[in-house]
Backbone bond lengths (Angstrom), bond angles and torsions (degrees), N, CA, C in turn:
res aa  C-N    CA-C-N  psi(-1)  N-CA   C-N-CA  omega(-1)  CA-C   N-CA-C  phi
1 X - - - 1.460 - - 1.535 107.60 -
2 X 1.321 114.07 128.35 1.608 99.08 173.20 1.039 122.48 -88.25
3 X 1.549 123.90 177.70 1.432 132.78 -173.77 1.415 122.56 -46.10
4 X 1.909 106.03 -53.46 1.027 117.33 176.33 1.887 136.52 -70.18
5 X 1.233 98.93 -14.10 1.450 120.38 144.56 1.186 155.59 -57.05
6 X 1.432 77.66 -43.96 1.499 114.78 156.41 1.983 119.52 -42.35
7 X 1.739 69.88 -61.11 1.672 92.09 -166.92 0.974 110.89 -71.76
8 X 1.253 133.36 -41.00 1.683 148.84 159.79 1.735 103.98 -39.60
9 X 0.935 132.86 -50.15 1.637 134.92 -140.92 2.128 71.79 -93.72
10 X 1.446 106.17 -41.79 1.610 93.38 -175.28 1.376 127.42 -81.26
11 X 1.097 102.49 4.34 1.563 121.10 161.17 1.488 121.66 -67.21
12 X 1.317 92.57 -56.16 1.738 109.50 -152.88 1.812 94.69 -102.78
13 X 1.523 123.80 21.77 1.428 119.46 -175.12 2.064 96.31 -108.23
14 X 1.210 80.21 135.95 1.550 85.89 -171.03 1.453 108.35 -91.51
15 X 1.232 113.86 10.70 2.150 128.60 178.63 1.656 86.96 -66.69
16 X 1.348 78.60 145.99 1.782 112.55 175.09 1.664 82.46 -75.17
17 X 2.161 105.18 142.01 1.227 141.09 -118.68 1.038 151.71 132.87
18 X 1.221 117.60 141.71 1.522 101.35 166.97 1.383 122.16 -106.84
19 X 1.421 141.90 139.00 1.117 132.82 -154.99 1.407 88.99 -84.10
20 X 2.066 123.46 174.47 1.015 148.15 -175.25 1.880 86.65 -86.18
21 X 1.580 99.63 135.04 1.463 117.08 176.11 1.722 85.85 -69.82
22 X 1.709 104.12 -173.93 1.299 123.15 -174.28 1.246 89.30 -99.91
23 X 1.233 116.78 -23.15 1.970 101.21 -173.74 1.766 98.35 -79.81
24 X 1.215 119.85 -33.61 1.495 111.83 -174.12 1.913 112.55 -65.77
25 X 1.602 90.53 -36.18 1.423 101.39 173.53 1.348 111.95 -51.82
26 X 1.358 112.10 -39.75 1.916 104.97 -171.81 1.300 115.12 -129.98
27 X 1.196 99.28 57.75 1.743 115.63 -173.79 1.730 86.91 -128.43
28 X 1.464 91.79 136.20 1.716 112.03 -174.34 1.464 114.52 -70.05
29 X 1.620 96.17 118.22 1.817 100.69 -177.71 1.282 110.78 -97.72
30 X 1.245 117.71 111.94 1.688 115.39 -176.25 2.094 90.33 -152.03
31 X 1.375 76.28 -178.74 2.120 77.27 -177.67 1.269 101.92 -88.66
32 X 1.404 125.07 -40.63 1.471 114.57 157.55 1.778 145.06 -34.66
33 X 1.495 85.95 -32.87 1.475 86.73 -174.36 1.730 99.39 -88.99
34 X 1.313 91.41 -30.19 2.347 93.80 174.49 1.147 103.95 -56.34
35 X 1.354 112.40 -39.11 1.556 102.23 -160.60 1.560 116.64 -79.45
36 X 1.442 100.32 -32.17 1.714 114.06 -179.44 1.655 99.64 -81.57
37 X 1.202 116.38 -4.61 1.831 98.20 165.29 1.165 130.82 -99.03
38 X 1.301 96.44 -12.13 1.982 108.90 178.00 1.630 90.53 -116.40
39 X 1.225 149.68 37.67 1.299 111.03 158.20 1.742 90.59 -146.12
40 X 1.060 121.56 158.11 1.390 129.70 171.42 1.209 122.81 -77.13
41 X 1.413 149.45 140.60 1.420 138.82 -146.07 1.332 91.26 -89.56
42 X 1.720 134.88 161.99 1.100 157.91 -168.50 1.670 108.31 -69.07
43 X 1.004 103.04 -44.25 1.502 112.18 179.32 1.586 125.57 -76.12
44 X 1.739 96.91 -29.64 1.367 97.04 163.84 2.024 113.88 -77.46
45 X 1.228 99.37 -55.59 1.490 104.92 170.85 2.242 99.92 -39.44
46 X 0.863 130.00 -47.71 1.678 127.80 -171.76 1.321 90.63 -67.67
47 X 1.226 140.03 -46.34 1.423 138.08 173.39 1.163 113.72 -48.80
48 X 1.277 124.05 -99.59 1.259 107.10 169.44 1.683 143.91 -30.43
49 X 0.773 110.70 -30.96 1.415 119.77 156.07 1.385 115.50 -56.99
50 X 1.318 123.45 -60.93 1.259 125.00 169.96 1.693 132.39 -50.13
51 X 1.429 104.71 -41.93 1.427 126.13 172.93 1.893 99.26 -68.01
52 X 1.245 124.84 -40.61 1.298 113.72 -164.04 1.753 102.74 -86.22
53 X 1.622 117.12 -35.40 1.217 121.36 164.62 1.723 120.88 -45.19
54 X 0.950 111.03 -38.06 1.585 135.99 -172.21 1.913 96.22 -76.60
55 X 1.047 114.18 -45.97 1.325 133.37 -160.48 1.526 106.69 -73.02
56 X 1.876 106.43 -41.11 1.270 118.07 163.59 0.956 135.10 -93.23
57 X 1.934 112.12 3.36 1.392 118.31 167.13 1.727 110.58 -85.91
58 X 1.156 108.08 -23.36 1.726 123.84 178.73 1.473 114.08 -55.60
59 X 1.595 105.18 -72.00 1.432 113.25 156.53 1.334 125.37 -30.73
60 X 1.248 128.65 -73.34 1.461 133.46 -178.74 1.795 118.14 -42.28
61 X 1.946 81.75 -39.36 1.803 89.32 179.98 1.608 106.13 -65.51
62 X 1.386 106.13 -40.89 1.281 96.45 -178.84 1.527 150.73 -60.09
63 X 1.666 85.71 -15.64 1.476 106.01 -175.51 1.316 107.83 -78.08
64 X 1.921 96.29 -50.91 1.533 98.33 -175.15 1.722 105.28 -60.25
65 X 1.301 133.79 -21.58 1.487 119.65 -168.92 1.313 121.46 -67.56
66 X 1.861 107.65 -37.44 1.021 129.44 -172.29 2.042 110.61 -78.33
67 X 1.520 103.00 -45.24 1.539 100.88 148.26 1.282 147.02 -53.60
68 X 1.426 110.49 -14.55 1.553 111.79 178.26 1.716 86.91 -105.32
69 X 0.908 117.76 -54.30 1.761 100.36 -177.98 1.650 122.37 -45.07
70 X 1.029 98.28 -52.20 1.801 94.55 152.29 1.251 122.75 -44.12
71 X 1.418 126.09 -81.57 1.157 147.16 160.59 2.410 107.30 -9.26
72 X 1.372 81.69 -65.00 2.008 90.18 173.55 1.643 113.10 -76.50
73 X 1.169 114.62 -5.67 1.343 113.06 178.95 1.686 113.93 63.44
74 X 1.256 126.20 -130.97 1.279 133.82 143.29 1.424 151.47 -36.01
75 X 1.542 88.11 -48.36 1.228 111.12 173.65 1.927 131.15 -56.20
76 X 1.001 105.77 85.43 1.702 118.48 -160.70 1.240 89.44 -62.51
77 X 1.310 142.65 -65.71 1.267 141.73 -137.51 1.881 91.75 -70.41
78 X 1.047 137.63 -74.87 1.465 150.39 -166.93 1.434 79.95 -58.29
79 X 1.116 149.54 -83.69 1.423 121.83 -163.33 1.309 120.23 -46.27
80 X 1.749 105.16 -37.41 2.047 86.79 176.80 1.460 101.65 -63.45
81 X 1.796 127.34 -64.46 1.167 95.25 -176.24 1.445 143.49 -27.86
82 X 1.268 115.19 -48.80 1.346 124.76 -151.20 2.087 100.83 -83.59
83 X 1.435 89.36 -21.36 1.618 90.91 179.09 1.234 122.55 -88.11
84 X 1.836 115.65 -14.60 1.423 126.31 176.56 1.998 96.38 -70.70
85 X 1.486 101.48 -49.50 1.219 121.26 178.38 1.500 115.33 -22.61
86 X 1.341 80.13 -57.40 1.889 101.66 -166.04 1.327 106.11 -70.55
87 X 1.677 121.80 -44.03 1.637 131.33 167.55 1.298 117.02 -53.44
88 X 1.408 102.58 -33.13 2.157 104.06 174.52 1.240 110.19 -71.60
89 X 1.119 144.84 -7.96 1.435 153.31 -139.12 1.641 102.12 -140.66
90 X 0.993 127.30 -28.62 1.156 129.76 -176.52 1.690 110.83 -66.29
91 X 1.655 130.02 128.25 1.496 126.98 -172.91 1.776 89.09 -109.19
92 X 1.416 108.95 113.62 1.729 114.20 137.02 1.320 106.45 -93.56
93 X 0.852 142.31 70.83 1.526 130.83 -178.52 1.914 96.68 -90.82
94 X 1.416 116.87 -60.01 1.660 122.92 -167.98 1.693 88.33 -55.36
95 X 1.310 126.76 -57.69 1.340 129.73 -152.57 1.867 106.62 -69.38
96 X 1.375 109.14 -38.94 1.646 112.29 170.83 1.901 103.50 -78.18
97 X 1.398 110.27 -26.63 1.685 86.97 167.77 1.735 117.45 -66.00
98 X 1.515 114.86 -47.46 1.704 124.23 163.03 1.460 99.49 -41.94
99 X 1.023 148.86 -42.76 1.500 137.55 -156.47 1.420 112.22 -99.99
100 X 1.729 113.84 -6.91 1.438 125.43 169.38 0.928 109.29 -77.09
101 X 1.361 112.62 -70.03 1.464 121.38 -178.83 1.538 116.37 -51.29
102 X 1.271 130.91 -49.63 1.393 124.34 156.13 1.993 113.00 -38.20
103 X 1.218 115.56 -71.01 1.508 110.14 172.01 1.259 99.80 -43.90
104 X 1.343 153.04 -54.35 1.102 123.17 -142.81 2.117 98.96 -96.58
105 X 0.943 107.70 -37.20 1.664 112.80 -163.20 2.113 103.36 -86.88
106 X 1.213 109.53 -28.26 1.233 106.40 -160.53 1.704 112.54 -65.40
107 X 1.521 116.23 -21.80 1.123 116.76 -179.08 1.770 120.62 -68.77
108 X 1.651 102.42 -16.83 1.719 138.96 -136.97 2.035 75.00 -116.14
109 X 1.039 112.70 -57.63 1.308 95.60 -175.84 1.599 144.39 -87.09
110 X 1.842 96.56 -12.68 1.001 114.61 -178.89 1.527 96.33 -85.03
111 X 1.389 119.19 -32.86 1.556 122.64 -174.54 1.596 105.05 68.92
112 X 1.981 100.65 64.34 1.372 113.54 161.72 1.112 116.86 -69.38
113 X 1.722 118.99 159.11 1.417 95.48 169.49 1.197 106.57 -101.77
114 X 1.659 128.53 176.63 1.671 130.01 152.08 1.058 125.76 -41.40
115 X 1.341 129.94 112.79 2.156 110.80 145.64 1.102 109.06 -71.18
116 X 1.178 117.32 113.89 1.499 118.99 170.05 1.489 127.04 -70.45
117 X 1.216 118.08 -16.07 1.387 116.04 156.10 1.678 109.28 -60.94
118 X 0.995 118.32 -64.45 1.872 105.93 -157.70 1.681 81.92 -94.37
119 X 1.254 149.38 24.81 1.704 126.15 165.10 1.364 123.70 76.75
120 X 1.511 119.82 1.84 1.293 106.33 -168.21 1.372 93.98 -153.56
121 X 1.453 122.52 178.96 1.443 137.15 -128.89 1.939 86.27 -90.45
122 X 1.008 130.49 165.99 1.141 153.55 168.82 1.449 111.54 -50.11
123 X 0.951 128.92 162.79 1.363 139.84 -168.08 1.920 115.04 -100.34
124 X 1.068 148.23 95.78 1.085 120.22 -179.84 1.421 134.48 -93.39
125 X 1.403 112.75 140.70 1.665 103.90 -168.73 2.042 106.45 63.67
126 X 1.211 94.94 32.24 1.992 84.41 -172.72 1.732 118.63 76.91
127 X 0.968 109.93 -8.38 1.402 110.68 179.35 1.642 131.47 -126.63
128 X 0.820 120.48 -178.25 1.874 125.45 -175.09 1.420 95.33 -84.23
129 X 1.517 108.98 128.85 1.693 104.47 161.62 1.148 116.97 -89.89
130 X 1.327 115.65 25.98 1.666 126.49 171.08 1.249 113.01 -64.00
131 X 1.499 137.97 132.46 1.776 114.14 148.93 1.612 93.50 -99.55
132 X 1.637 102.55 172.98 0.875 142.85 176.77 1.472 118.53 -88.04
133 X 1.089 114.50 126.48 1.353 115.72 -177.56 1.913 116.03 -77.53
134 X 1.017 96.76 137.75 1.840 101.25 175.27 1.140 123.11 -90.39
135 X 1.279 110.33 168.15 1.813 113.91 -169.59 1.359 105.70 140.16
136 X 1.364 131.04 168.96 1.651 122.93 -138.79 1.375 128.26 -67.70
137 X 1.945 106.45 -5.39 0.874 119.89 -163.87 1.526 112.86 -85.31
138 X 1.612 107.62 -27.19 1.749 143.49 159.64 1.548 99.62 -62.04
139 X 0.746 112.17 -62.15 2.023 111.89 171.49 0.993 125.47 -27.43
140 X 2.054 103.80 -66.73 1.229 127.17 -169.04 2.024 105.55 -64.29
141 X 1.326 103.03 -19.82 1.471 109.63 -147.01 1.448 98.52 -85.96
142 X 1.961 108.56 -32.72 1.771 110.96 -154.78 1.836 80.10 -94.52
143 X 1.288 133.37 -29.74 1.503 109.18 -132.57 2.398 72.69 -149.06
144 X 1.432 112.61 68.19 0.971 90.94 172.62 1.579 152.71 -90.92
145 X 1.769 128.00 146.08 1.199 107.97 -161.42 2.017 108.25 -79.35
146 X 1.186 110.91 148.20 1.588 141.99 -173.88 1.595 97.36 -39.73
C-alpha cells in the first residue's frame, strides 16, 4: 500500500483520532527526511562530545593542580617543574583525533559557504569553527605553572 493511500484512507476514516494536520500532509516523506528529524546531525553530536571531553579534561586538571600545590608546599620552583612534568605526560591523543575530524568535516557538513576574499569557509557567530588542538601547551595556558 503506498504512503499516499495511506494518507488518503486517513483522511476520509471516520475512527476516533486525530486527523493528519495539512503540514504533515505536505511535509516530504523520504528516509532522509525521518532520519534528519529524529536524530541530531553528526557534527553537532562531535561537538558536544568534544566540549564535554574538554570539560572533563579541565576538571581533572584542576584537581591534579590543586593536589600537587599542596603536595610541593611552598616550594614554587619544584611545583613548576613537576607540573610542566605532569603537562608533558598528559595523552589527548582520542580527544585531538575528535577535534580533527570536526576541523576537517564540519565545514563539509554544515555546508559553509566560501569568503572568497581570505579562501576559506565563513566565519561562524564571528569566529573560526576550528578547535584547537591540546597538549601541554593548552595545560600550561588554562592552569599555569609559577
Amino acid at each position: 500500500m503506498s504512503v499516499e493511500r495511506l494518507i488518503r484512507r486517513s483522511l476520509e476514516d471516520d475512527s476516533p483520532g486525530r486527523r493528519l494536520s495539512e503540514r504533515a500532509r505536505l511535509a516530504e516523506r523520504s528516509v532522509e527526511a525521518y532520519l534528519k528529524a529524529g536524530v541530531r546531525p553528526r557534527w553537532m553530536e562531535r561537538l558536544i562530545e568534544i566540549d564535554a571531553a574538554i570539560a572533563r579534561r579541565r576538571a581533572e586538571l584542576e584537581h591534579a593542580y590543586a593536589a600537587l600545590r599542596r603536595r610541593c608546599g611552598g616550594d614554587r620552583e619544584q611545583f613548576a617543574r613537576r607540573w610542566r612534568a605532569h603537562a608533558e605526560s598528559l595523552d589527548f591523543g582520542a580527544l585531538n583525533e575528535l577535534i580533527a575530524q570536526h576541523n576537517e568535516w564540519y565545514p563539509i557538513e554544515r555546508d559553509l559557504p566560501m569568503d572568497l576574499r581570505t579562501r576559506d569557509y565563513v566565519k561562524v557567530g564571528g569566529r573560526s569553527y576550528r578547535r584547537p588542538v591540546l597538549g601541554p601547551e593548552w595545560v600550561l595556558e588554562q592552569f599555569p605553572a609559577p
